[in-house]
C-alpha positions as CSV (number, residue, x, y, z in Angstrom):
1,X,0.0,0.0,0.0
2,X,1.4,3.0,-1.0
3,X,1.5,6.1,2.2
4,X,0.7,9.8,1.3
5,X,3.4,11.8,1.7
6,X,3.3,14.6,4.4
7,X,1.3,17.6,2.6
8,X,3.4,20.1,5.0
9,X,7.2,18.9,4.0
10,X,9.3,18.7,1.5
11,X,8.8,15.2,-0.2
12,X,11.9,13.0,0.5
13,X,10.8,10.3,-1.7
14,X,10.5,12.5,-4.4
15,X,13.3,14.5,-3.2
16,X,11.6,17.6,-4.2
17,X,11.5,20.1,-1.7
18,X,8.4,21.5,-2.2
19,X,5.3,21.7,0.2
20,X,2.4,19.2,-1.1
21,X,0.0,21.3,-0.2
22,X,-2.4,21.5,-3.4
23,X,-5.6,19.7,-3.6
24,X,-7.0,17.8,-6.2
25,X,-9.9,20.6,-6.7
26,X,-6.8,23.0,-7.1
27,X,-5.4,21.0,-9.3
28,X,-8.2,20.6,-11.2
29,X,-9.2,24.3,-11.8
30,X,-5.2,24.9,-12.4
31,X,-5.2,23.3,-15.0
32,X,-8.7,24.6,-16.5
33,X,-8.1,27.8,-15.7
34,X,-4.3,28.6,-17.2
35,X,-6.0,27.9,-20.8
36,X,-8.6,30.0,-20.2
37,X,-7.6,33.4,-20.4
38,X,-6.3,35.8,-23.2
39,X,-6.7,33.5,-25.9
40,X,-10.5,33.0,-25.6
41,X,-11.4,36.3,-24.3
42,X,-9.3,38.4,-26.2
43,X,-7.5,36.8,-29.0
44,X,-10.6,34.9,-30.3
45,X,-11.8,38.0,-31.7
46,X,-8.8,37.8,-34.1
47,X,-9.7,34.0,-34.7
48,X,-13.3,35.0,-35.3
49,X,-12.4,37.5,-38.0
50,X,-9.9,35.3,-39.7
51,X,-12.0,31.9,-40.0
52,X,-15.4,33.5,-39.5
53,X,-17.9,30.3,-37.9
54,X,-15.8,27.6,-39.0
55,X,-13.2,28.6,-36.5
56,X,-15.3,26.7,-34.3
57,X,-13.6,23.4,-36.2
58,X,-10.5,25.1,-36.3
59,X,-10.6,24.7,-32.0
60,X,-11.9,21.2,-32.3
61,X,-8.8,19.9,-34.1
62,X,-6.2,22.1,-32.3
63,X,-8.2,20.5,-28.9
64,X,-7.3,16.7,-30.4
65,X,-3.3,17.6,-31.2
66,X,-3.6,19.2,-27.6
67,X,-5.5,16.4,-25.8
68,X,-2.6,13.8,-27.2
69,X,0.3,16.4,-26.3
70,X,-0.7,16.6,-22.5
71,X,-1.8,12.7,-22.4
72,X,2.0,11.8,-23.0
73,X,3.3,14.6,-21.0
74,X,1.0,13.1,-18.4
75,X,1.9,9.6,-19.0
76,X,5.5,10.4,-18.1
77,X,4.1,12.8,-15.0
78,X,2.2,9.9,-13.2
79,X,4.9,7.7,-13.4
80,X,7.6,10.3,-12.2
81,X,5.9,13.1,-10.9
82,X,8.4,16.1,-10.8
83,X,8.0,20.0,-10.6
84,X,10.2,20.3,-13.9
85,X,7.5,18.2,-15.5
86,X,9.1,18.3,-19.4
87,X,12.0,19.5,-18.9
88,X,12.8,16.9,-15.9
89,X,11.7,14.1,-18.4
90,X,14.0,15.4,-21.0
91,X,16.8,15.9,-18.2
92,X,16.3,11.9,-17.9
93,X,14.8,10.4,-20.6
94,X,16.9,12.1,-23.3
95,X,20.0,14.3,-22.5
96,X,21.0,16.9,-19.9
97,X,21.4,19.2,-23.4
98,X,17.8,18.6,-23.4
99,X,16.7,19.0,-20.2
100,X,18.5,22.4,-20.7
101,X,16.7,23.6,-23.9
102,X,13.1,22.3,-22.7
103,X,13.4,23.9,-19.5
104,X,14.9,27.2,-20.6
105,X,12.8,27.3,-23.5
106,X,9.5,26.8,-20.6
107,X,10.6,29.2,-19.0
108,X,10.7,31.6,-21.9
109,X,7.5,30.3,-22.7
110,X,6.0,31.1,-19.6
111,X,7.2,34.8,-19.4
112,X,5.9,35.8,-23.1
113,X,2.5,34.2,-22.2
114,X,3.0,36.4,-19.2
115,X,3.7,39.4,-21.3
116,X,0.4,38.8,-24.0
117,X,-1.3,38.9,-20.7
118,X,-0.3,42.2,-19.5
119,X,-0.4,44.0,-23.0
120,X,-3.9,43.2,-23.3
121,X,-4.8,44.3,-19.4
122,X,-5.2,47.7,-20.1
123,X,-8.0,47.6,-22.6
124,X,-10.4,45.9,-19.7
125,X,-9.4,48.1,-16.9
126,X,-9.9,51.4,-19.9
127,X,-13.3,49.5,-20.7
128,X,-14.1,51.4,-16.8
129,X,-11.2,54.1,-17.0
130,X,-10.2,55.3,-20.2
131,X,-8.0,57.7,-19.0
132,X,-5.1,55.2,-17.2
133,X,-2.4,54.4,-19.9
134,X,-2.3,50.8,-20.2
135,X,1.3,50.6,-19.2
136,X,0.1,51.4,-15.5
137,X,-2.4,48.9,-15.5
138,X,0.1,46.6,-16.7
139,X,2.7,47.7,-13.9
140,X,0.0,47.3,-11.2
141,X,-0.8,43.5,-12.0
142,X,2.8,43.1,-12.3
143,X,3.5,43.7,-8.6
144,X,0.4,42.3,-7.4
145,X,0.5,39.1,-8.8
146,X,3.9,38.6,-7.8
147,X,3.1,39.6,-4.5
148,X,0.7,36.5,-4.2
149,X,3.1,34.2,-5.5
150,X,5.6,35.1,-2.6
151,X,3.6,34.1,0.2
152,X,3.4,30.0,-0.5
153,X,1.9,27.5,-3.0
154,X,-1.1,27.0,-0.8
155,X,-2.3,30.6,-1.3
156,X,-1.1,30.5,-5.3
157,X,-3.5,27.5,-5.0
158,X,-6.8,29.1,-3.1
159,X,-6.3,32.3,-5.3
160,X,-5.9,30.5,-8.6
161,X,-9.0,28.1,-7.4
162,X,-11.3,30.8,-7.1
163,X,-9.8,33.2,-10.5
164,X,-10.4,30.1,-12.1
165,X,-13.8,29.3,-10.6
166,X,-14.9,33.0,-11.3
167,X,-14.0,32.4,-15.6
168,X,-15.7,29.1,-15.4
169,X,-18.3,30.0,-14.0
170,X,-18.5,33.4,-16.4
171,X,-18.7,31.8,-19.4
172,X,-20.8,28.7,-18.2
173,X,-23.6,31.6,-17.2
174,X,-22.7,34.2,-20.6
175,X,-23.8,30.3,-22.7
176,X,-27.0,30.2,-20.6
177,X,-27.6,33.8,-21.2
178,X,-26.6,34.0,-25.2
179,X,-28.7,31.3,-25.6
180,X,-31.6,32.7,-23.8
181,X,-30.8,36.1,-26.6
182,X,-31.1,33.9,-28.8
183,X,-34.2,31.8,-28.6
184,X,-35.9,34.4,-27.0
185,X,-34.9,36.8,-29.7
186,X,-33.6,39.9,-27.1
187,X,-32.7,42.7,-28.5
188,X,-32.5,46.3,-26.9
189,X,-30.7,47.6,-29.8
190,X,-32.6,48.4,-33.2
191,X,-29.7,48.6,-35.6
192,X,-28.2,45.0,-34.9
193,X,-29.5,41.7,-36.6
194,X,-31.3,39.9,-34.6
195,X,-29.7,37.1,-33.0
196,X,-30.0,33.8,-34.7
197,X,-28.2,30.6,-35.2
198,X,-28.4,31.4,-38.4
199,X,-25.7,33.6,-37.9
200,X,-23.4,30.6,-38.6
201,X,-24.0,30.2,-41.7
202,X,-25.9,33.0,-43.5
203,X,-23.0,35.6,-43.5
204,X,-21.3,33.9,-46.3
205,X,-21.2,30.2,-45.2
206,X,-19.8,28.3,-42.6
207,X,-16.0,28.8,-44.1
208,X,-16.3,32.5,-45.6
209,X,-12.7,32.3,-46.2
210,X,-12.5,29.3,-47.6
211,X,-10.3,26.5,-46.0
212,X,-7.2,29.2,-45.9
213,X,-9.1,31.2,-43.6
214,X,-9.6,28.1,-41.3
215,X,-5.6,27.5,-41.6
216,X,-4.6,30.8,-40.8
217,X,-7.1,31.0,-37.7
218,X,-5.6,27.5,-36.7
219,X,-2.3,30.1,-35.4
220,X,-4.3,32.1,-33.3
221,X,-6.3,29.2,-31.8
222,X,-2.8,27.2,-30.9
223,X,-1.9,30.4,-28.4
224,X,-5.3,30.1,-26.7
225,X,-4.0,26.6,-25.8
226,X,-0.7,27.4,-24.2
227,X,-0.9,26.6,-20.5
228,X,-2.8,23.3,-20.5
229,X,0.8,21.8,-20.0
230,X,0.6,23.6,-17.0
231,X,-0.7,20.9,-15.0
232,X,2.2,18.8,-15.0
233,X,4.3,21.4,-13.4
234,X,1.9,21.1,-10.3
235,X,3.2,17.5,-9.9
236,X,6.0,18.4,-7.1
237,X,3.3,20.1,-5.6
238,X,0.4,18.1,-5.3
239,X,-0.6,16.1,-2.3
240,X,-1.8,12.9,-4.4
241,X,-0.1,12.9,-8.4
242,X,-1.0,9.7,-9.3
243,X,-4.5,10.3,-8.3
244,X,-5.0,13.9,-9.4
245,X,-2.8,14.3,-12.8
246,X,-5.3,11.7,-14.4
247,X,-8.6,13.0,-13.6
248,X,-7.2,16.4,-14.0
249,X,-6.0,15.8,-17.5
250,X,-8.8,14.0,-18.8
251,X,-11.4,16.6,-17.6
252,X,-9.2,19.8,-18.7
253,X,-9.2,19.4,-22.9
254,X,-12.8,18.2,-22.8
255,X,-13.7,21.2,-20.4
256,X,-11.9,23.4,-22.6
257,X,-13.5,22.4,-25.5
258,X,-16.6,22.5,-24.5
259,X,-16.3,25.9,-23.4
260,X,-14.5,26.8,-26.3
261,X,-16.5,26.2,-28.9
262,X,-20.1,26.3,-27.3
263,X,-18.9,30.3,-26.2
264,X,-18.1,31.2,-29.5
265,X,-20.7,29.3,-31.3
266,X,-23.3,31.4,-29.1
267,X,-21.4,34.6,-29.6
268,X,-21.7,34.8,-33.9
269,X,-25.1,33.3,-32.8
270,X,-26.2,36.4,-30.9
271,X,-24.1,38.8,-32.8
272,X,-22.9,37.8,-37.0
273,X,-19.2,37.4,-36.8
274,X,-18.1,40.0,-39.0
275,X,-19.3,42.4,-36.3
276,X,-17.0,41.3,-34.0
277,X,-14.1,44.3,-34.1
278,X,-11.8,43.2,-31.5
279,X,-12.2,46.4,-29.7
280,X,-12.9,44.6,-26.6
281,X,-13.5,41.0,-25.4
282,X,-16.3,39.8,-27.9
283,X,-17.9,38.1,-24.5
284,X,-18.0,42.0,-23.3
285,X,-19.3,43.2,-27.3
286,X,-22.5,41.2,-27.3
287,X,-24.0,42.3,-24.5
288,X,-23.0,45.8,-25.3
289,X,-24.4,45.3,-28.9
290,X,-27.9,44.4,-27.6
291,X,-28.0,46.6,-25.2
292,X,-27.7,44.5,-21.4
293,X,-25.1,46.9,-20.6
294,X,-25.3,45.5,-16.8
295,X,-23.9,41.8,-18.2
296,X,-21.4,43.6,-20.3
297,X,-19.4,45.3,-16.9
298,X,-19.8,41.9,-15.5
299,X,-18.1,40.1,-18.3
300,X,-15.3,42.5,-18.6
301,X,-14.3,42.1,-14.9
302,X,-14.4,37.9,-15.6
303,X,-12.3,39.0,-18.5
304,X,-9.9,40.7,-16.4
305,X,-9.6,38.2,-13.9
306,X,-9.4,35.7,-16.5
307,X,-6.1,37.2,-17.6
308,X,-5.1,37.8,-14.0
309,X,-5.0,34.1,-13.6
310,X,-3.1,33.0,-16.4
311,X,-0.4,35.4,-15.5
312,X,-0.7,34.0,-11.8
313,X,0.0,30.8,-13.1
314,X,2.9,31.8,-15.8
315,X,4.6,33.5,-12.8
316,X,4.7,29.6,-11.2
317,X,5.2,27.8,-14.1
318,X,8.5,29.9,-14.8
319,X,9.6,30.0,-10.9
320,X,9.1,25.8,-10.5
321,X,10.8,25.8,-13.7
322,X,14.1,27.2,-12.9
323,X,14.3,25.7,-9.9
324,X,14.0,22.5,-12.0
325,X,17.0,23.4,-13.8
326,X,19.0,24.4,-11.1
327,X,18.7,20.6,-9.7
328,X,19.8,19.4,-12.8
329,X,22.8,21.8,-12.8
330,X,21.5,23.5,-15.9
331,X,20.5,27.0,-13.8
332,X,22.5,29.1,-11.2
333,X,22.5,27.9,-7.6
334,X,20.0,30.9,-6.5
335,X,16.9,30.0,-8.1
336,X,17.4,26.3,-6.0
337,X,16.9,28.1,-3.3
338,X,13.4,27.8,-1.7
339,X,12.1,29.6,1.4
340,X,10.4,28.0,4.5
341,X,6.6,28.5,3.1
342,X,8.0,26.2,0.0
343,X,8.5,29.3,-2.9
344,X,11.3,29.3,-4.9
345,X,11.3,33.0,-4.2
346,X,14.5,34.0,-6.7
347,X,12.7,32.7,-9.5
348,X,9.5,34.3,-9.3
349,X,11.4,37.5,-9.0
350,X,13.6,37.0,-11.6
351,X,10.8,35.9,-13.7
352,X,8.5,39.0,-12.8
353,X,11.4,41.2,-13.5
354,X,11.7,39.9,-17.4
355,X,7.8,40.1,-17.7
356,X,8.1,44.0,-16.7
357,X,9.7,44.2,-20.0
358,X,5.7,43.7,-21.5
359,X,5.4,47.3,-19.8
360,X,7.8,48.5,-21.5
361,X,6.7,47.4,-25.1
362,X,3.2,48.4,-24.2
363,X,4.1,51.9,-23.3
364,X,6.4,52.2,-26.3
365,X,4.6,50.1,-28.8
366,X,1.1,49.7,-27.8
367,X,-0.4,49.3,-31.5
368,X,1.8,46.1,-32.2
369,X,2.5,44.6,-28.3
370,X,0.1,41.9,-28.5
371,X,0.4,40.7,-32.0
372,X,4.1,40.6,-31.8
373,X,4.4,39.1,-28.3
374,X,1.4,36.6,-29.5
375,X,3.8,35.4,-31.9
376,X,6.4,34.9,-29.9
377,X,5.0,33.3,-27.3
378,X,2.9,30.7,-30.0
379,X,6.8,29.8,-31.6
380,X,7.9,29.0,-27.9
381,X,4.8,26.5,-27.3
382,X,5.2,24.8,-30.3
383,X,9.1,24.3,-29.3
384,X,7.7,23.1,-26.0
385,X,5.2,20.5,-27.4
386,X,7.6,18.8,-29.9
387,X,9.9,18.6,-27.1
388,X,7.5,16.9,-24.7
389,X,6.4,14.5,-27.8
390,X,10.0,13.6,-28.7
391,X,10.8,12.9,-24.9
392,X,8.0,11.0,-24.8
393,X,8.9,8.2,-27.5
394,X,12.3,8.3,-25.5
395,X,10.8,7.5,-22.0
396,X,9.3,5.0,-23.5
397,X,12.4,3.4,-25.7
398,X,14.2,3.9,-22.2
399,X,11.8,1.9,-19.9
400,X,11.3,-1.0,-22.4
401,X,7.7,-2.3,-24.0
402,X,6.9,-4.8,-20.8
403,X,6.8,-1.7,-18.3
404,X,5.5,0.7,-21.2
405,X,2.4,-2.5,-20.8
406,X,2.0,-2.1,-17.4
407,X,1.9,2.1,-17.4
408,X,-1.3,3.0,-15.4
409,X,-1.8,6.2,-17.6
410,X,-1.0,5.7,-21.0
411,X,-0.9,8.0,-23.9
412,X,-3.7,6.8,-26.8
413,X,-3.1,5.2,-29.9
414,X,0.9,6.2,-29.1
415,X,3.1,6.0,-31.2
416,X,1.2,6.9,-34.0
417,X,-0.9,9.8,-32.0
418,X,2.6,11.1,-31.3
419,X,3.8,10.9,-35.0
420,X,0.6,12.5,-35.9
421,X,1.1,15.7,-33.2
422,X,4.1,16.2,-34.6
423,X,2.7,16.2,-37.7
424,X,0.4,19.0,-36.6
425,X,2.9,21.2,-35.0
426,X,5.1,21.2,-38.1
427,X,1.9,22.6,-40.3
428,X,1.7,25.1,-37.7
429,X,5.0,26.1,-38.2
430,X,4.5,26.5,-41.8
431,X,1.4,28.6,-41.4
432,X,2.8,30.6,-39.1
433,X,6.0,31.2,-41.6
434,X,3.3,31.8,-44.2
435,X,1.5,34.9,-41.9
436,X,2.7,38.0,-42.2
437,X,2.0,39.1,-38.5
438,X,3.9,35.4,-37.5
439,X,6.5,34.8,-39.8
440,X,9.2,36.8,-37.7
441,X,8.9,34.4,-34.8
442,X,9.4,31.8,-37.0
443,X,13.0,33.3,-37.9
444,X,13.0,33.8,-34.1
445,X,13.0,30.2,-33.3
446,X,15.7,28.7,-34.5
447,X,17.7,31.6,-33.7
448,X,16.1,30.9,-29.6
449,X,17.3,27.5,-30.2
450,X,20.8,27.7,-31.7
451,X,21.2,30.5,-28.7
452,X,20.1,28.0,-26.2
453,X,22.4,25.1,-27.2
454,X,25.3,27.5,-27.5
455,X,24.6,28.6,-23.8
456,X,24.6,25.3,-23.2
457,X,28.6,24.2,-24.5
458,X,29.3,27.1,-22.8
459,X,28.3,25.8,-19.6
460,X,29.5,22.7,-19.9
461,X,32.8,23.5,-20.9
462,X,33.3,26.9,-18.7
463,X,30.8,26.5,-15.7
464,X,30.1,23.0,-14.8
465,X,32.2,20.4,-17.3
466,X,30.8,17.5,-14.9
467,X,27.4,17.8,-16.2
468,X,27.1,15.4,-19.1
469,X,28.3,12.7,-16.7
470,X,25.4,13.5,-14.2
471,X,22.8,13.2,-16.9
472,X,20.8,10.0,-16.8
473,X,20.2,8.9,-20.2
């Protein structure tokens, strides 16, 4: 029988020395909630306008590649649950030079989500108070958010619960509602078209920009994704893994698509999709459009907190993740430091500090900050997910086909679901070097990459030349 380990200490079994203090039902709405946040409130106005109603496809298929992606990251997770998640299972199953990239390139990951987040934070707070530059607005989450994550993974865990409980429960109540406009036929506002499912299809067709339009939209909808990975990371922190990784896992992609595509299917219900201007959330516009302006400053402020949460989680993704990489040698001593309430507290500083750089580019270059920091963050995911995929067929090379049998949370249909992710993620790369507004993170890349593995014989050679023997491949 297998015992529990102590929630309140570090985990000596493990030999991570973080608190297990989070819950299965924070685990659970960790996971939810870091995909649920800029990409669907914000960014799917972009997706909307690109695909038009077949975007709502466009989700469904980027859901599958994601669902398969996270199954064999959490294949790996259950049977070795660690706070570096991917880059820990790189670190072992494949190289140390690996466990370097992945987790470096995480951890870039994590802060460019972080900054999409705070470039588009100003537009809800102006939706109350147009006159505070969004830079401020920026600045102030900045400092509060890391504030939170200072005090200890329990609190990071209670506030994430209820940020996430808040959007979940939003957007579950805005479907009720739209539908209600819908059926019912509401409409306080005499210029609009009356909201219809017909909507879907009578504005030129389900695909009104063809099956390009669909392709292009696919970029935009693989950034709403980013964070589902998320819950793996929690795995040095939670006070039952093998229990709570599964369930979580299975629940998050089919909660996320559900919400997904239901939202926006009842948004260019009540409102046609090429009214949707991006000028604000489109779950704020179509309240505002037929006139319930009450609904509308209640969506905005889920909006807001929606964002709030992903940065909150970002902010522990990137801190967990360098401490990661300092126990595999691949980080400075510092960020292995962690302080009595179990918080890695150099890393969520030195994390936080890099984010305030989205202030910067949002008071300088507010026109272009979340396109360009869109792309950037999408190219970093994608490096992620091939990484995790690759790893994956390793861990599994490396532990042989009899104990690959007797896994207790295998990854479905693998290999061939893995072949076929990859797959996806390389036509994603090509669309993305086919868009204008992504092609320059596409040069970006490989460029991250090659700067990475450079760092990386640099370290070996000048910092720590004992690493490659210490790596367990």
């Amino acid at each position: 029988m297998r015992t529990q380990a102590n929630p309140t200490r570090p985990d000596a079994k493990s030999g991570t020395p973080f608190q297990r203090r989070l819950k299965g039902r924070h685990i659970q709405m960790i996971a939810l909630g870091a995909a649920i946040g800029t990409g669907l409130f914000y960014g799917s106005a972009e997706a909307i306008t690109t695909a038009g109603p077949s975007v709502l496809l466009v989700f469904a298929i980027g859901g599958v590649a994601i669902f398969w992606i996270v199954r064999a990251l959490g294949e790996m997770s259950v049977e070795d649950p660690a706070s570096g998640a991917f880059s820990h299972h790189a670190h072992r199953n494949w190289s140390s030079r690996a466990g370097f990239v992945s987790g470096w390139n995480y951890w870039f990951t994590c802060v460019a989500v972080a900054m999409v987040e705070l470039s588009v934070v100003g537009k809800f707070v102006n939706y109350w108070f147009p006159d505070i530059p969004g830079y401020l607005s920026a600045a102030f989450f900045l400092v509060t958010i890391t504030a939170v994550n200072m005090v200890g993974v329990r609190v990071y865990g209670e506030f994430e619960f209820w940020f996430a409980i808040i959007k979940v429960a939003a957007v579950a109540a805005m479907i009720v509602l739209g539908t209600m406009i819908v059926v019912l036929g509401i409409n306080n506002n005499s210029n609009l078209i009356d909201p219809s499912f017909a909507h879907l299809v009578d504005d030129g067709g389900f695909f009104p920009h063809g099956i390009s339009g669909g392709l292009q939209a696919l970029v935009i909808v693989m950034f709403a994704f980013s964070g589902t990975e998320l819950v793996a990371v929690t795995a040095g922190e939670a006070e039952d893994p093998r229990r709570t990784l599964p369930r979580a896992i299975n629940q998050v992609v089919v909660r996320i698509l559900l919400f997904y595509i239901l939202a926006l299917a009842i948004i260019m219900a009540v409102v046609p999709w090429s009214r949707i201007d991006g000028r604000t959330s489109p779950f704020v516009q179509i309240f505002e459009m037929v006139g319930v302006r009450g609904a509308a400053h209640i969506l905005n402020f889920v909006v807001l907190t929606a964002v709030l949460s992903v940065y909150n989680s970002t902010l522990y993704g990137s801190g967990r993740m360098l401490h990661s990489l300092t126990r595999q040698g691949n980080a400075p001593a510092l960020f292995g430091k962690v302080t009595s309430r179990g918080v890695p507290l150099a890393g969520v500083l030195a994390s936080s500090a890099v984010t305030a750089v989205a202030v910067a580019v949002v008071f300088l270059w507010p026109d272009f900050a979340f396109t360009y920091l869109l792309a950037i963050a999408t190219i970093a995911a994608v490096i992620n997910w091939t990484m995790i995929i690759v790893t994956h067929q390793k861990f599994r090379r490396r532990i042989g086909p009899e104990a690959v049998a007797n896994l207790t949370f295998r990854m479905p249909g693998a290999p061939v679901t893995g072949w076929i992710a990859l797959a996806f993620l390389a036509l994603i790369v090509a669309l993305m070097a086919a868009s204008s507004g992504f092609h320059v993170a596409v040069i970006a890349g490989p460029l991250w990459i090659a700067g990475l593995l450079i760092a990386y014989e640099i370290k070996v050679r000048f910092c720590n030349p004992s690493v490659e023997s210490r790596a367990p491949v």
